[in-house]
C-alpha positions in Angstrom: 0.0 0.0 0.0 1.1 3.2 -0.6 2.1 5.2 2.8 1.4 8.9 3.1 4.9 10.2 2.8 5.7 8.2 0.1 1.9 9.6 -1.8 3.3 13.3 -1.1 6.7 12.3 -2.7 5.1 11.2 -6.2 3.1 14.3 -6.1 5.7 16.1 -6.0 7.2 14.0 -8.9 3.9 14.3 -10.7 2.6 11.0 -10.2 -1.2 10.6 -9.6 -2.6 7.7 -7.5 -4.9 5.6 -8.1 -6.5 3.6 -5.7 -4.0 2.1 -3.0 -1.4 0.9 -5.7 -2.1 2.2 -8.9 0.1 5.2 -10.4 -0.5 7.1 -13.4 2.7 9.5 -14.7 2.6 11.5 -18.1 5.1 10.3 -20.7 7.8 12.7 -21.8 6.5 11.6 -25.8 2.9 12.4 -24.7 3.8 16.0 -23.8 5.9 16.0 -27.0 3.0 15.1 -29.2 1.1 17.3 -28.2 3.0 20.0 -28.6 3.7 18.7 -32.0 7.4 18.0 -31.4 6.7 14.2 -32.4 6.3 11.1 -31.0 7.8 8.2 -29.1 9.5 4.8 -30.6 6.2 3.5 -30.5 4.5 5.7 -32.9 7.2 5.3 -35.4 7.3 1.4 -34.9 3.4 0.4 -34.0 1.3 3.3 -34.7 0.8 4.2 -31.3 -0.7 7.9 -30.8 1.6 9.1 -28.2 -1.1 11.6 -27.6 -3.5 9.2 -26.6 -1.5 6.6 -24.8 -1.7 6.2 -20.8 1.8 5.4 -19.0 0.7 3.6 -16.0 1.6 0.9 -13.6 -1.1 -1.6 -11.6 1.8 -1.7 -8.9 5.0 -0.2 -7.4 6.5 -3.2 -6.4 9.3 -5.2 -8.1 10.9 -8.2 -7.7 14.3 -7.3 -9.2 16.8 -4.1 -7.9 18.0 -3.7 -11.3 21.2 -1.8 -11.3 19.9 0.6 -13.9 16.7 1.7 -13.0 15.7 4.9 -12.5 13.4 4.5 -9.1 14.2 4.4 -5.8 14.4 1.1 -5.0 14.4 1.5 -1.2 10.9 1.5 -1.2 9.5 -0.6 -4.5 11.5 -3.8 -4.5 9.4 -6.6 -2.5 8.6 -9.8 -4.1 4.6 -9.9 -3.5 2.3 -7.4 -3.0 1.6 -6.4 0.1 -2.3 -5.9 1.9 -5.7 -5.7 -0.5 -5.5 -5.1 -4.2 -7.9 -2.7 -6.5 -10.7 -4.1 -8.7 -9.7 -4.0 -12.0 -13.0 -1.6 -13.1 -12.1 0.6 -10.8 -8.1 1.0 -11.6 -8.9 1.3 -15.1 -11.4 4.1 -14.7 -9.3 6.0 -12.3 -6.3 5.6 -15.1 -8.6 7.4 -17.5 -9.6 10.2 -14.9 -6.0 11.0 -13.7 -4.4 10.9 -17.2 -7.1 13.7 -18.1 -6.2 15.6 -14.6 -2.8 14.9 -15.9 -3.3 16.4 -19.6 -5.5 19.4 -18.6 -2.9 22.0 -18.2 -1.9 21.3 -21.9 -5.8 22.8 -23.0 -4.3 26.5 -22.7 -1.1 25.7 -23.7 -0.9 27.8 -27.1 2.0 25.2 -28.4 -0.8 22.6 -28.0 -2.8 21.3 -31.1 -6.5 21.6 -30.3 -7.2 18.5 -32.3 -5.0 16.3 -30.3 -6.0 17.9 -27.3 -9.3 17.1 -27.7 -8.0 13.2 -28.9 -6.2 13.0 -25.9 -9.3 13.6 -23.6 -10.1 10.1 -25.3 -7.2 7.6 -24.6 -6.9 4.8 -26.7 -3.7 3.1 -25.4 -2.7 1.6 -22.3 1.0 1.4 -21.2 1.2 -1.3 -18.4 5.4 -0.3 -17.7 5.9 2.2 -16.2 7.3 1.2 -12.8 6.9 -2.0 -10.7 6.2 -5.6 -12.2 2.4 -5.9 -13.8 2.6 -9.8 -13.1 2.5 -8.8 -9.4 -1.0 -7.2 -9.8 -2.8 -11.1 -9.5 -5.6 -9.7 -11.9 -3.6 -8.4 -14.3 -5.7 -10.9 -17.0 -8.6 -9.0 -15.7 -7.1 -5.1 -15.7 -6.1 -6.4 -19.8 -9.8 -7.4 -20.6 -11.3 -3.9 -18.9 -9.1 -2.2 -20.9 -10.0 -4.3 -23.9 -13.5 -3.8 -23.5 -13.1 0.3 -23.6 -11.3 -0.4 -27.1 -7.7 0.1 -25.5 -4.8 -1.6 -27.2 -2.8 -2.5 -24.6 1.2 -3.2 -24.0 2.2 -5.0 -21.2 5.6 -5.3 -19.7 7.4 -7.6 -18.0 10.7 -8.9 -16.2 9.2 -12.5 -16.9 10.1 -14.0 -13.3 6.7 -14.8 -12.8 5.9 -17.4 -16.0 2.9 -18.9 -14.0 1.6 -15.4 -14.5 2.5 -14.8 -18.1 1.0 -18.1 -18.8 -2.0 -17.3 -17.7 -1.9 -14.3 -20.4 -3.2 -17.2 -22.6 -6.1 -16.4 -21.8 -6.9 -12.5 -22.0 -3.4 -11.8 -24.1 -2.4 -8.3 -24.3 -2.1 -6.1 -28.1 1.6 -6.5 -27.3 3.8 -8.2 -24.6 6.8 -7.5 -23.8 9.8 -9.5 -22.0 12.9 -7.1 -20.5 15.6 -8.9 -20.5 18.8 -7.3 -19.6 21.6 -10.0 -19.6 22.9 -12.5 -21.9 23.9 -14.9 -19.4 22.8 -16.0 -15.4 26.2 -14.5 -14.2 25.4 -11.1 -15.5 22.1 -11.0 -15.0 22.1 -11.8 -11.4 24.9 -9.0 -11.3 22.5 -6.6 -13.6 18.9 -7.5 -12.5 20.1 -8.2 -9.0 16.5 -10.4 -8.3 15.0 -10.6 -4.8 13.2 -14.3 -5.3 15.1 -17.5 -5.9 15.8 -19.5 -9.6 14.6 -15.8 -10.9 17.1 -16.7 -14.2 15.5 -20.0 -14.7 12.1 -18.6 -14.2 12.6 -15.9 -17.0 14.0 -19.0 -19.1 11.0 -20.6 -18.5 9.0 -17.3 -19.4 11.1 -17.1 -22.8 10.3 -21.2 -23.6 6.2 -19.9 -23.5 6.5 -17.0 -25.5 6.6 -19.4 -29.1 2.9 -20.2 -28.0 2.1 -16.6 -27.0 3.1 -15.1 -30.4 0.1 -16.6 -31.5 -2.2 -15.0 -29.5 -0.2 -11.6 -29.2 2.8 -9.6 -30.5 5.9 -11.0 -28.7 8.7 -8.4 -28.0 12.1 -8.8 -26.2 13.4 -5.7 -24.9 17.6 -6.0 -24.8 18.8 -3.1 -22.5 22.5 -2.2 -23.5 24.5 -1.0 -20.8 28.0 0.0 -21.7 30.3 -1.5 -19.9 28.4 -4.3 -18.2 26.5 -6.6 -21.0 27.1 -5.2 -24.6 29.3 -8.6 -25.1 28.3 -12.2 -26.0 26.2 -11.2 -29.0 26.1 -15.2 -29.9 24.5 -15.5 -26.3 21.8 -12.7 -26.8 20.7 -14.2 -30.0 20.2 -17.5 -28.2 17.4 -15.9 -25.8 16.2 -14.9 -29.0 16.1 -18.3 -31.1 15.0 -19.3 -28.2 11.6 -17.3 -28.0 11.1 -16.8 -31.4 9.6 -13.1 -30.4 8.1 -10.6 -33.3 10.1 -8.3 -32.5 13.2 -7.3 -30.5 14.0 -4.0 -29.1 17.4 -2.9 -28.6 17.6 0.1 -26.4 20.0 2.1 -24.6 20.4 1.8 -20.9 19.7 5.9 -20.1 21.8 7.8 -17.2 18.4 9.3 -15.6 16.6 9.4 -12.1 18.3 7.1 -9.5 20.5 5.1 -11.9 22.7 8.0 -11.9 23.6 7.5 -7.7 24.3 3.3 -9.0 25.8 3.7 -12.6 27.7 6.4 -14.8 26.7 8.4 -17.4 29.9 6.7 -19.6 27.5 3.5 -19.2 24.6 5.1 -21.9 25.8 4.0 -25.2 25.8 6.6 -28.4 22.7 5.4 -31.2 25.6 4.1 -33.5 26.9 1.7 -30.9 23.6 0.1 -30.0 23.2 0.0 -33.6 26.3 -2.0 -34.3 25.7 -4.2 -31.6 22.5 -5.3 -32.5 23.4 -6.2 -35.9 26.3 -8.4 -34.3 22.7 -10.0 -32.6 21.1 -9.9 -35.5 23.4 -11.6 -37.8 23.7 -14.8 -35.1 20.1 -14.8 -34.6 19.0 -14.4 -38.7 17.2 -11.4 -37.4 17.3 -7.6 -39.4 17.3 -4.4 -38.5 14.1 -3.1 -40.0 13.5 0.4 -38.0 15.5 2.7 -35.6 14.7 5.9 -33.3 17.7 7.6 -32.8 16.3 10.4 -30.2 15.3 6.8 -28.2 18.4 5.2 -28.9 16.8 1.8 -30.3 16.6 -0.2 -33.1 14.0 -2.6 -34.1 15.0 -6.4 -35.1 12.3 -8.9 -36.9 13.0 -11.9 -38.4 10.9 -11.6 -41.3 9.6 -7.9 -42.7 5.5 -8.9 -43.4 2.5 -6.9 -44.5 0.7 -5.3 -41.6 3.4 -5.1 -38.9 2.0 -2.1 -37.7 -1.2 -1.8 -36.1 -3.1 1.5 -36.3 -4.5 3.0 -33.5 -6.3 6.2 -32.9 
């Protein structure tokens, strides 16, 4: 549950809570739409309207302390929720509400285009990343379908220690699911991810060996996070996760020096566009992946195995 000091500190950090465990934050892209200074990675790559799209999180807790992330981890990293949890009606409608509290400073903003505006009073995208693991919320299947029944597309993502969870995605899947995965090997990634429960890499392995069977229900992403200095090595291991899952898609990003990373890492460890882009085509070429897209001012490049008609969904 969230505790009153820690309620006053998102505040401050322009965070609005929903419910006891729900947060919804605005997007640095969704600003940037609106103002007409473009979109995020996911626009370019899915058709996303960053306009209309909801960063939000069904819970604060996490059950890795991964070396580059930008919370504080002193008070998110637990490996269960704690106390009652939210209906899922009533976390998506608060989502909705607070993302229009959120937006409605931008109304008499003279930089902002009316028609996206009044677009963006209508979400039509659901972000389930933006802190804390969404397989912790135990009705996460149910928080999917809500959203689905309001005509949401929905991308969901996850640190894939929980694969009982993600299996049960079977069942309501999400538009897109995403797996982070942050370490070519266990050695790194228990130095990297740094999990809190036990057999967390063979869980995630586990999580990877389901996602064949998912990509049939849902677009299957893998999200590599380069961090310079720590795992931009073993390209042959990366691209085994990857033959591995047989995902849709791969992201590779660039770890970025920003909130409470920057007290745990240095900003030397963000690698330059050009370097994530020769790195992933070092994956690529051992996986019989291709580059088929990039966003430089995001630092990633999207991999696919096979280019195919329709790749991008429009939304909005």
């Amino acid at each position: 549950m969230i505790t009153a000091d820690v309620k006053l500190m998102l505040k401050k950090q322009q965070y609005e809570v929903v419910g006891k465990h729900t947060r919804v934050k605005t997007c640095h892209w969704t600003k940037s739409d609106l103002r007409g200074e473009g979109g995020c990675y996911k626009n370019r790559f899915y058709g996303i309207n960053s306009h209309q799209c909801i960063q939000m999180t069904p819970t604060f807790t996490c059950n890795n302390a991964c070396v580059f992330c930008w919370r504080d981890l002193r008070y998110h990293t637990e490996p269960a929720m704690q106390d009652s949890i939210d209906d899922p009606d009533l976390i998506v409608k608060g989502t909705i509400e607070a993302q229009k509290k959120l937006l409605s400073g931008f109304g008499g903003n003279k930089k902002t285009s009316e028609e996206k505006f009044e677009r963006a009073m209508a979400p039509q995208h659901v972000a389930i990343s933006l802190d804390g693991e969404p397989t912790l919320y135990p009705r996460l299947a149910e928080l999917i379908k809500e959203y689905k029944e309001k005509n949401f597309s929905t991308f969901v993502v996850s640190n894939g220690l929980l694969p009982e969870r993600i299996e049960k995605l079977l069942e309501e899947p999400p538009t897109q699911l995403y797996i982070s995965v942050d370490a070519p090997n266990e050695e790194l990634f228990n130095i990297i991810d740094r999990p809190i429960i036990k057999n967390a890499w063979h869980r995630l392995v586990k999580t990877l060996s389901i996602l064949p069977e998912l990509r049939a229900k849902t677009r299957t992403v893998l999200r590599f996070t380069l961090i310079r200095g720590l795992n931009m090595v073993e390209p042959e291991q990366w691209a085994e996760i990857i033959k591995m899952s047989e995902p849709m898609f791969v992201e590779v990003k660039a770890y970025m020096w920003v909130g409470m990373s920057r007290e745990r890492l240095e900003q030397k460890n963000m690698p330059l566009h050009e370097e994530v882009k020769e790195f992933a085509s070092e994956i690529a070429k051992y996986a019989n992946y291709k580059i088929i897209d990039e966003h430089e001012p995001s630092r990633v490049v999207l991999l696919m195995k096979e280019d195919f008609e329709g790749r991008v969904m429009k939304f909005g």
